[in-house]
C-alpha positions as CSV (number, residue, x, y, z in Angstrom):
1,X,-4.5,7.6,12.9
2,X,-2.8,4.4,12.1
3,X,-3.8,1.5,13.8
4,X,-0.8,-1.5,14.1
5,X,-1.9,-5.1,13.9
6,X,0.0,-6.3,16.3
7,X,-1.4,-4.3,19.1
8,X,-4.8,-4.8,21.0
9,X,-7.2,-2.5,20.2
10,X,-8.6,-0.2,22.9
11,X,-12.0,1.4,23.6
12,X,-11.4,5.1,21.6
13,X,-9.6,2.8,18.8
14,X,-13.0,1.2,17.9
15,X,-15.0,4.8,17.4
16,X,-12.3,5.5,14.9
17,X,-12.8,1.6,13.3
18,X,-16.4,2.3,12.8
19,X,-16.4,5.7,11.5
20,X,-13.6,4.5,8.5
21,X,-16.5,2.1,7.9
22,X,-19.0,4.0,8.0
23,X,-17.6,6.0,5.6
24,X,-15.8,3.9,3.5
25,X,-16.9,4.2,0.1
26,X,-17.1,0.9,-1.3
27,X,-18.7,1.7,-4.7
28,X,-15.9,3.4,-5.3
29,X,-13.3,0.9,-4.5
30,X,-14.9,-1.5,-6.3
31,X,-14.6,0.7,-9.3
32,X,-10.9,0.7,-9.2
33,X,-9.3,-1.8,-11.9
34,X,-7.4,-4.2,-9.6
35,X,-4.3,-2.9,-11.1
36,X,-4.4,0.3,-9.7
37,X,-4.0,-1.8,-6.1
38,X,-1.6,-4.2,-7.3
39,X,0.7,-0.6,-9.0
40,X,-0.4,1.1,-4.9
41,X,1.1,-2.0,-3.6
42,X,4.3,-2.0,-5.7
43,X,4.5,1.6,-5.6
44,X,5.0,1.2,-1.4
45,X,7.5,-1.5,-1.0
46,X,11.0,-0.2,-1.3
47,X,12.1,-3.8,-2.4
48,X,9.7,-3.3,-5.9
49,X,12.1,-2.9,-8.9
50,X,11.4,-0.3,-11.3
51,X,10.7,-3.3,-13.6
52,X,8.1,-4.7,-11.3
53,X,6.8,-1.0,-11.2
54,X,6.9,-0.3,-15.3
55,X,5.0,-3.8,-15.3
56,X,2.3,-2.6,-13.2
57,X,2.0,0.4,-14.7
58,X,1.7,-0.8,-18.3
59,X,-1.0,-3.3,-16.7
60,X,-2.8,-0.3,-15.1
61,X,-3.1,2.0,-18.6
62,X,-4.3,-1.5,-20.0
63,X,-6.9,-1.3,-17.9
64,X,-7.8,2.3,-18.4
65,X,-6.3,4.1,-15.0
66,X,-5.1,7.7,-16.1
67,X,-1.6,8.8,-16.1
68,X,-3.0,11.6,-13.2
69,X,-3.8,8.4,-11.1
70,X,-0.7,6.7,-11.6
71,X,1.3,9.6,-10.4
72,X,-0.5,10.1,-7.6
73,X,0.0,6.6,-6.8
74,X,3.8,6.7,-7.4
75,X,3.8,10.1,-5.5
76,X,5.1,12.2,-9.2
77,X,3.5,14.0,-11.3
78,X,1.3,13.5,-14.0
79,X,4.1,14.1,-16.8
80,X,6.7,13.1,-14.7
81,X,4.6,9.4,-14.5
82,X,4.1,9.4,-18.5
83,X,7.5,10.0,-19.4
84,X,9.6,7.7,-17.4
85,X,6.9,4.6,-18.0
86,X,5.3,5.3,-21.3
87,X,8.0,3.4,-22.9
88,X,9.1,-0.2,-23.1
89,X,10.6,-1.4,-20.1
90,X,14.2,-2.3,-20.5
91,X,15.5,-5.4,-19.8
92,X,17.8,-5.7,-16.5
């Protein structure tokens, strides 16, 4: 269930609230190398360029995150993620 931010939140809103936090695994978000957010972020907004996206995914495999995670971030597979960004970008 999403919950929009620009609506008030109502009584059964706050049982869901509480149970994401209570079960929010935080030693495992903290174990994700910020580039895996920034490449989640960049992978969402249909304004990112594939530049902006090849960027963040060379940052990513700098910092170790696996060619399985990057396609599941950028919604591909595994291959599909190696070979279209396990090359030089290319200049626009």
């Amino acid at each position: 269930m999403g919950l929009p931010i620009d609506e008030p939140v109502d009584d059964d809103d706050w049982d869901e609230i509480a149970r994401r936090f209570e079960n929010f695994d935080f030693d495992r978000a903290v174990r994700r190398p910020i580039s895996d957010w920034w490449l989640r972020c960049a992978a969402i907004d249909p304004k990112s360029s594939d530049e902006l996206i090849h960027a963040k995914v060379t940052a990513a495999r700098v910092d170790g995150v696996s060619w399985q995670r990057i396609g599941e971030l950028l919604g591909v597979p595994e291959t599909e993620a190696q070979q279209r960004y396990d090359t030089p970008a290319e200049p626009s």
